[in-house]
N, C-alpha and C positions, 0 to 999 in steps of 0.2 A: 655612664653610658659612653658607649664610644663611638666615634666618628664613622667608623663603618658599619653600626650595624642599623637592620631597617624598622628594627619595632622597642618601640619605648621601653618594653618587659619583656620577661619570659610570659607571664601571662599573654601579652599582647600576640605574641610570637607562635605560641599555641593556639590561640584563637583564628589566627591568618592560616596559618597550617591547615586546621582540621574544614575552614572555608574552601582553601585549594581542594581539599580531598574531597569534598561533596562535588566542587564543579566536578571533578575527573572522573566522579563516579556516574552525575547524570550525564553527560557526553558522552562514555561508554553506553550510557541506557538509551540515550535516546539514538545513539548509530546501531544498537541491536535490536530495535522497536524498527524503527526504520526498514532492518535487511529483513524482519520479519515478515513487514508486509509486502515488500515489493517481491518476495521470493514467490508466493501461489499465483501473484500475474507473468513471472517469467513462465513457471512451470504450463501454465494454460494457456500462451501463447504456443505454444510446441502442441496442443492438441485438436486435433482435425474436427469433432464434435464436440461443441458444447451443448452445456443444459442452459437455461435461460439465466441464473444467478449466474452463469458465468458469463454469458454477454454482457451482462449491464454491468460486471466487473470491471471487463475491457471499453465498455465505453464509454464506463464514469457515468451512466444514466442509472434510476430504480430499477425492480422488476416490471414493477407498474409499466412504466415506462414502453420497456421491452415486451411485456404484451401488450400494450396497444398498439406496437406496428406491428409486431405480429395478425392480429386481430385486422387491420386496415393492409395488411399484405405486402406490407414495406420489408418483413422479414421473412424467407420462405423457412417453413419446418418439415417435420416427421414427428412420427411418435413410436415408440419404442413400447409397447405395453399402458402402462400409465405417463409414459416421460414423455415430455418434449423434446426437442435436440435440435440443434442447428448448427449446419457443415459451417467450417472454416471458413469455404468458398464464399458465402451469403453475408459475413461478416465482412469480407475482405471487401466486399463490393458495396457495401454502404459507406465504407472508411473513406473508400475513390469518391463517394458523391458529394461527402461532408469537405 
């Protein structure tokens, strides 16, 4: 063995190796996991109607949740046919109270 090198064997040497390549591979995974999710909350911020799953997206609360103000009038709506929806406006103005 020689003074410069860092692993006792070739065995050991390949073992450290293919360790390195697993981390670089989940740290690519977990920064493409990552841009996955944060990509449908940029996209739904740019959009002036939401449905209700997309409120409680942006405000980190359940659905549950989101109809119950609803329901108690803390969130104003519409309906569209069968849908719910709620302006951008009504979202933006509970964000000021929180």
């Amino acid at each position: 063995m020689k003074n410069s090198t860092l692993y006792c064997s070739q065995k050991c040497a390949a073992k450290a190796y293919k360790e390195n390549k697993r981390q670089e591979k989940l740290l690519q995974d977990k920064a493409l996991v990552k841009s996955q999710l944060t990509a449908p909350v940029v996209m739904i911020q740019a959009r002036e109607v939401l449905s209700i799953n997309e409120v409680s997206l942006l405000l980190g609360v359940s659905r549950w949740t989101v109809a119950r103000m609803i329901k108690t009038k803390k969130i104003k709506t519409f309906s569209i046919g069968t849908r719910r929806l709620v302006l951008r406006e009504e979202l933006d103005k509970i964000l000021k109270y929180k």
